[in-house]
KEKE-3310 file (N, C-alpha, C; in steps of 0.2 Angstrom, whole numbers, plus 5000, padded with zeros to 4 digits):
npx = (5919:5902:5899:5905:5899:5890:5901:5905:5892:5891:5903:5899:5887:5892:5903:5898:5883:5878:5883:5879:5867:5864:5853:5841:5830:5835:5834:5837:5833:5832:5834:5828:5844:5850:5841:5844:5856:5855:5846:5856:5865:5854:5856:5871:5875:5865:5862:5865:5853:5836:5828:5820:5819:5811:5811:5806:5816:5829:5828:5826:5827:5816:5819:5826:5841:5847:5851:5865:5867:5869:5881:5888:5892:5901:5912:5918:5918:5929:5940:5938:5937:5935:5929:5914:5895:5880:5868:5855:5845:5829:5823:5811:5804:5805:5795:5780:5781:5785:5792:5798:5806:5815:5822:5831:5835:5843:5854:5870:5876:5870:5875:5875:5883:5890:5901:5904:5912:5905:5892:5891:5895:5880:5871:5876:5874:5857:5853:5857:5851:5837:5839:5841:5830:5825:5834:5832:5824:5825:5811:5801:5798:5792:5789:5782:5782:5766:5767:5779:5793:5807:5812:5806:5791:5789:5800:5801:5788:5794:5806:5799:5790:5800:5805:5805:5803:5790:5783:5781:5778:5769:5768:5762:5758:5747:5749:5759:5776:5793:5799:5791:5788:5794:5782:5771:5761:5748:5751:5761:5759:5752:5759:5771:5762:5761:5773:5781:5770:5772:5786:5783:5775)
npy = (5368:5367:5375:5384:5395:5396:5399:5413:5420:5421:5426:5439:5443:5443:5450:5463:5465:5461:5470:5483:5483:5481:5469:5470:5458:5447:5441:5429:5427:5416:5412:5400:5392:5401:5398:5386:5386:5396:5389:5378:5385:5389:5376:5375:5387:5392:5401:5414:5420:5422:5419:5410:5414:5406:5404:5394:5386:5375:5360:5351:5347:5348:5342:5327:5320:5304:5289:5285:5297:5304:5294:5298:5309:5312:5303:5312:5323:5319:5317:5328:5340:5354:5355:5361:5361:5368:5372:5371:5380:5385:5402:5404:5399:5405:5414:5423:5434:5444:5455:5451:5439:5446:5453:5444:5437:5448:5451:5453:5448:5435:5419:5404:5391:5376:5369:5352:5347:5356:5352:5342:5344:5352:5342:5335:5343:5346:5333:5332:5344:5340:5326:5330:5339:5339:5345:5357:5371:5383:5400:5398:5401:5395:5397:5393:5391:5383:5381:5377:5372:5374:5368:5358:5358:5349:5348:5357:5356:5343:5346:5355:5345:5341:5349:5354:5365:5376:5385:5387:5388:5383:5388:5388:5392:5392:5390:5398:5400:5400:5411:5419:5431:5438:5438:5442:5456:5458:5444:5445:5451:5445:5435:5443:5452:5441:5438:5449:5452:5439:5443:5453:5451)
npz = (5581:5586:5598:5598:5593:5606:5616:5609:5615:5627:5629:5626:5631:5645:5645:5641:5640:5651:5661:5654:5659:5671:5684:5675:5668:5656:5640:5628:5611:5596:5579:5567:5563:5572:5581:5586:5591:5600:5610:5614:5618:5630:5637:5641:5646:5658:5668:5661:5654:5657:5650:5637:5621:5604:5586:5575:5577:5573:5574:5568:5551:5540:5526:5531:5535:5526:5535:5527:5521:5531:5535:5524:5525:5539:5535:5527:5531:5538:5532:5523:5526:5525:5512:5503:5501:5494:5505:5499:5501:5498:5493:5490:5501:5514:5514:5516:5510:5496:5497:5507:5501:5491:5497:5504:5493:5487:5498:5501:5508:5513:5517:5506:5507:5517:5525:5527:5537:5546:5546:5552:5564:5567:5565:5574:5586:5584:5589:5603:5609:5604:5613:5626:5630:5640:5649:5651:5658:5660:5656:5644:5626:5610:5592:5577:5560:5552:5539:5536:5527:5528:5542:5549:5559:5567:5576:5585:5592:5598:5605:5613:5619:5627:5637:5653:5662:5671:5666:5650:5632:5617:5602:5584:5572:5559:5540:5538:5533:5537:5542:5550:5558:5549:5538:5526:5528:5539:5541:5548:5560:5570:5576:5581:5590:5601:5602:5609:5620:5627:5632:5641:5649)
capx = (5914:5896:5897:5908:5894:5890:5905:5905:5888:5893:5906:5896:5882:5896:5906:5893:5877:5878:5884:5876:5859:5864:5846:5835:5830:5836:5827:5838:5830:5834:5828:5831:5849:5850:5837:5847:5860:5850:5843:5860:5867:5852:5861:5878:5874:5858:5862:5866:5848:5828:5820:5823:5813:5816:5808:5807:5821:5832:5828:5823:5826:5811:5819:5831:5847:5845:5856:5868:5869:5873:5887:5894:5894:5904:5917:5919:5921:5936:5944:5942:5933:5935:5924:5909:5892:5876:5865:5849:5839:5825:5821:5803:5802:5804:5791:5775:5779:5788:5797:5806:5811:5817:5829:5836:5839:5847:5855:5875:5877:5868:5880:5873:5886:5890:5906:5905:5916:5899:5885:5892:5893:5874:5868:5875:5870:5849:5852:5858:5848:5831:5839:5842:5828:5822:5837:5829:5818:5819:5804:5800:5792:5791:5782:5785:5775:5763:5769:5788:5797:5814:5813:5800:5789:5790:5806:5798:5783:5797:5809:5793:5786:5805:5806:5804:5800:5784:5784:5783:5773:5773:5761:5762:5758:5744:5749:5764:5781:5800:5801:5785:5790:5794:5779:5766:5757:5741:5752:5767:5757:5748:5768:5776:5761:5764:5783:5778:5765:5777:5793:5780:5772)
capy = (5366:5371:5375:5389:5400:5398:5401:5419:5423:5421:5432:5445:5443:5444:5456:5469:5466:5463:5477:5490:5484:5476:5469:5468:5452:5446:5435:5428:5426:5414:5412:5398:5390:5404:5395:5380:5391:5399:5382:5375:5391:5389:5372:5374:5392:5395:5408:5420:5420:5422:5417:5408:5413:5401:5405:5392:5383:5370:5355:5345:5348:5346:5335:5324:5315:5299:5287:5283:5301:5304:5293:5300:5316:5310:5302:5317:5328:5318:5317:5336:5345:5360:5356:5363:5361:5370:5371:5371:5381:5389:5409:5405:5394:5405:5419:5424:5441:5445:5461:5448:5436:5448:5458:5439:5433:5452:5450:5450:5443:5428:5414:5400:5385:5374:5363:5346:5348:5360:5348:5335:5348:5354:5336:5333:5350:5344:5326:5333:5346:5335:5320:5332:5345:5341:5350:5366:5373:5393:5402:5395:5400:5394:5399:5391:5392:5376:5377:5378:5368:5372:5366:5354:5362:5345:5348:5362:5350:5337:5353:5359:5340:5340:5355:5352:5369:5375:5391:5386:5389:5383:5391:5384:5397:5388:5394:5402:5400:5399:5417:5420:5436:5442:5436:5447:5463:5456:5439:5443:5454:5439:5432:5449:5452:5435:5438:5455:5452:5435:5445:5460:5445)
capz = (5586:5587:5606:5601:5594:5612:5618:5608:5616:5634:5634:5622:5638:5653:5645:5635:5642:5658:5663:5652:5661:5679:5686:5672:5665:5649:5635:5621:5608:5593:5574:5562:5566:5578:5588:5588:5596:5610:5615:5615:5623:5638:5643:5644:5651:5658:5671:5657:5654:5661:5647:5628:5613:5599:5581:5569:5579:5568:5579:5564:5544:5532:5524:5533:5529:5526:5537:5521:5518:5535:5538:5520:5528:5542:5533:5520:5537:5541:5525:5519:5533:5522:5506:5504:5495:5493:5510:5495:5503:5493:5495:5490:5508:5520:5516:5508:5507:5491:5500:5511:5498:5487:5502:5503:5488:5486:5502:5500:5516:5513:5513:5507:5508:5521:5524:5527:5546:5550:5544:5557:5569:5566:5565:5583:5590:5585:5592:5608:5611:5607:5616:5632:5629:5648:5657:5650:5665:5660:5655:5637:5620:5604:5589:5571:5554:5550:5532:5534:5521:5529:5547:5553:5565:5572:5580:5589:5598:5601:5611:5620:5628:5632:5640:5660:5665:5671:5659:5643:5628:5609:5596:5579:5566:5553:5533:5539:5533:5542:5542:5553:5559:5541:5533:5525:5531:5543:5543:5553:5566:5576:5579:5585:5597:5604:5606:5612:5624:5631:5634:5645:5654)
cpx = (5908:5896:5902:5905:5892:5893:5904:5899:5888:5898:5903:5891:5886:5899:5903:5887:5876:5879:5882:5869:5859:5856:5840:5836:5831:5836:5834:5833:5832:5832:5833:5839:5851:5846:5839:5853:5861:5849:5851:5864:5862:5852:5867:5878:5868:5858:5864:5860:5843:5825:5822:5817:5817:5810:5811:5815:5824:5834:5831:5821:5818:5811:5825:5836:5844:5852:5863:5869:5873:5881:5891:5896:5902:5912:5922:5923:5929:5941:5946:5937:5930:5930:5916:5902:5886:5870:5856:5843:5835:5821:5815:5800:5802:5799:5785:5775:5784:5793:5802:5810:5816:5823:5833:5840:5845:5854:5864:5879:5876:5876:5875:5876:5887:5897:5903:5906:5906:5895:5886:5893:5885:5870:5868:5873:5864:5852:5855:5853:5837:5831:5840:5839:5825:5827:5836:5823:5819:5814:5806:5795:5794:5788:5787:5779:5774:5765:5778:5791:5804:5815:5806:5797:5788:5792:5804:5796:5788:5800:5807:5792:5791:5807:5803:5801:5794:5780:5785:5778:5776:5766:5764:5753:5752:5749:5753:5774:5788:5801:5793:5786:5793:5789:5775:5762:5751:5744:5756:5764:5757:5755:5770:5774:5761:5770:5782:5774:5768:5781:5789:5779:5778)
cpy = (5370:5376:5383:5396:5402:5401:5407:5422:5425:5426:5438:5447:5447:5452:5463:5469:5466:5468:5482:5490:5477:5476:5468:5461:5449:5440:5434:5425:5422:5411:5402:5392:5393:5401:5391:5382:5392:5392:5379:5378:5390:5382:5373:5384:5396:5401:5413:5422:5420:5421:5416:5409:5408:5403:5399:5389:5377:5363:5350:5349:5346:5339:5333:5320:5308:5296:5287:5290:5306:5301:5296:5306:5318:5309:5307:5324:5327:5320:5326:5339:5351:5360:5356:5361:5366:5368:5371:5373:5387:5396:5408:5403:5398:5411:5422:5430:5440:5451:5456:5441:5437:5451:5451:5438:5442:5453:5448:5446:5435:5424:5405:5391:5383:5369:5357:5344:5350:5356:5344:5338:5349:5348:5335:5338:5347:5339:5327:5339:5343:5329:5325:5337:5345:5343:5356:5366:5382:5394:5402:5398:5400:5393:5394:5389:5383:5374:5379:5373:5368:5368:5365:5357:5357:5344:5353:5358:5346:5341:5353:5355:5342:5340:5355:5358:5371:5378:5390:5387:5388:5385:5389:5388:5394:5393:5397:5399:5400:5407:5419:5427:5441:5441:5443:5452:5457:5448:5439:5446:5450:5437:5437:5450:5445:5438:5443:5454:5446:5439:5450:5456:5443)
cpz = (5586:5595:5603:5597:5604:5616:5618:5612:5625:5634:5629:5628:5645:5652:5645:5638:5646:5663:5661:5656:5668:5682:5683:5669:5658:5645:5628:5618:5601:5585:5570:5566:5571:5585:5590:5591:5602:5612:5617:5622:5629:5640:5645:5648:5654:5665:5669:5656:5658:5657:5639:5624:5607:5594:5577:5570:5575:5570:5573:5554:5541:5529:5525:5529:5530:5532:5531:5521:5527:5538:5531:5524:5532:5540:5528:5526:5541:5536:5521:5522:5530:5516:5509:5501:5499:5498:5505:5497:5498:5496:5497:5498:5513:5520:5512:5505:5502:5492:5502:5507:5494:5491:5502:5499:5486:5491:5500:5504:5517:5513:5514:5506:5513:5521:5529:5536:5549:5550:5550:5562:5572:5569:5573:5587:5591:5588:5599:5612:5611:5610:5625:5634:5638:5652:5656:5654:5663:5656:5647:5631:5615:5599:5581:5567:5553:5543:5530:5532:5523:5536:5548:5558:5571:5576:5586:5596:5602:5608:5615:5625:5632:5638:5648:5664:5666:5668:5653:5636:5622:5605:5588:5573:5558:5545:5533:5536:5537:5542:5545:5554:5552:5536:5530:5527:5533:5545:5549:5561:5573:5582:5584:5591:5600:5609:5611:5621:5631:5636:5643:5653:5658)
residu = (UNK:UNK:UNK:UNK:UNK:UNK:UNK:UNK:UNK:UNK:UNK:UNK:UNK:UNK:UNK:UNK:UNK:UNK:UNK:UNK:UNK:UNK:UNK:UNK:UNK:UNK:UNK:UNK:UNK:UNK:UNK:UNK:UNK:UNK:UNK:UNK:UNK:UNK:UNK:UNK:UNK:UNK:UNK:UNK:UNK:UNK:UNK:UNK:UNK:UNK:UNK:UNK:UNK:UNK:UNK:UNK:UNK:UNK:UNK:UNK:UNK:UNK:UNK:UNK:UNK:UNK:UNK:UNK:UNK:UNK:UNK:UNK:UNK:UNK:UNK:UNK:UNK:UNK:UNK:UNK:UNK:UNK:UNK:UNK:UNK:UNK:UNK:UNK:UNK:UNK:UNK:UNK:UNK:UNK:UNK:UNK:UNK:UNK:UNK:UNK:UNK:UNK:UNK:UNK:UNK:UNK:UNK:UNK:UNK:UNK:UNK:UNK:UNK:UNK:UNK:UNK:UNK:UNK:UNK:UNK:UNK:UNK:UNK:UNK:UNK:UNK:UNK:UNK:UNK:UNK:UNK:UNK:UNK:UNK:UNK:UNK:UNK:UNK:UNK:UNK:UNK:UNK:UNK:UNK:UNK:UNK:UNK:UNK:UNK:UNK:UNK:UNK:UNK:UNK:UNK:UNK:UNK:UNK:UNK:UNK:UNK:UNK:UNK:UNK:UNK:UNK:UNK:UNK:UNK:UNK:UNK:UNK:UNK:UNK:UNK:UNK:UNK:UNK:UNK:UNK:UNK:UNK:UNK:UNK:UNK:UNK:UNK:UNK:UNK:UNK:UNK:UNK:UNK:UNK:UNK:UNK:UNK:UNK:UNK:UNK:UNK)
# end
């Protein structure tokens, strides 16, 4: 189940954080599928938090499934939950710098498969979190690159009107790619002071 990333960050927050820093306020912050995490995490737990950052949050694929490719999914999740295929995501997409493509694709950590179970998990994760984006009221900002090839910077806008709070901000990164915060010297600056200057605020 998706929810139980969530699950894990709650008790990482109650158990871990909270108490190392009783009184201060605290910002998750989420990138990528990790964005679609945090958002997810600030409904089902939004008194662990004061404030959600999302980067390049995974509302909305690039390039969607089709319906048809959808229900194969579904079908294929019942029958052998556990097979896998290739999430097809391209290194060159998320960065102009060439340092951060090259730490990726080097990267033995990366894992870039996905089963079938998980896709239909994810699928319903974004269709819940932009069908419900207005029970989110804490203090908001989302930033996502104008030329991101893996996640629609659409998904973002869609989030934002959602978003019912009165704190909210969405900045949309012209020429930038899905790794905004990794981009190239003079490029990723603009971003970090952003996140920076929000978090102070």
């Amino acid at each position: 189940r998706f929810t139980d990333y969530c699950q894990d960050i709650h008790q990482y927050i109650t158990t871990l954080i909270r108490p190392e820093a009783p009184g201060l306020p605290l910002i998750l912050l989420g990138h990528s599928m990790g964005g679609l995490i945090a958002a997810l995490h600030a409904r089902m737990f939004p008194e662990d938090i004061d404030g959600l950052i999302l980067s390049s949050p995974a509302f909305m694929p690039s390039t969607p499934l089709s319906p048809l490719q959808r229900s194969g999914a579904k079908i294929l999740a019942r029958l052998t939950p556990r097979l896998s295929r290739s999430n097809k995501l391209s290194p060159e997409d998320l960065s102009s710098s060439r340092a951060t493509v090259a730490a990726y694709s080097k990267d033995p950590l990366v894992h870039n498969r996905i089963t079938f179970q998980w896709l239909v998990e994810f699928l319903a994760a974004t269709r819940q979190c932009l069908d419900r984006g207005q029970e989110t009221s804490l203090p908001l900002l989302i930033f996502h690159g104008g030329a991101d090839a893996i996640v629609s910077a659409e998904g973002s806008r869609c989030y934002y009107e959602r978003a019912k709070g009165p704190d909210k901000t969405l900045k949309i990164f012209d020429g930038l790619r899905h790794e905004t915060m990794n981009e190239s010297p003079g490029k990723r600056e603009p971003v970090l002071n952003i996140v920076a200057d929000w978090i102070v605020a």
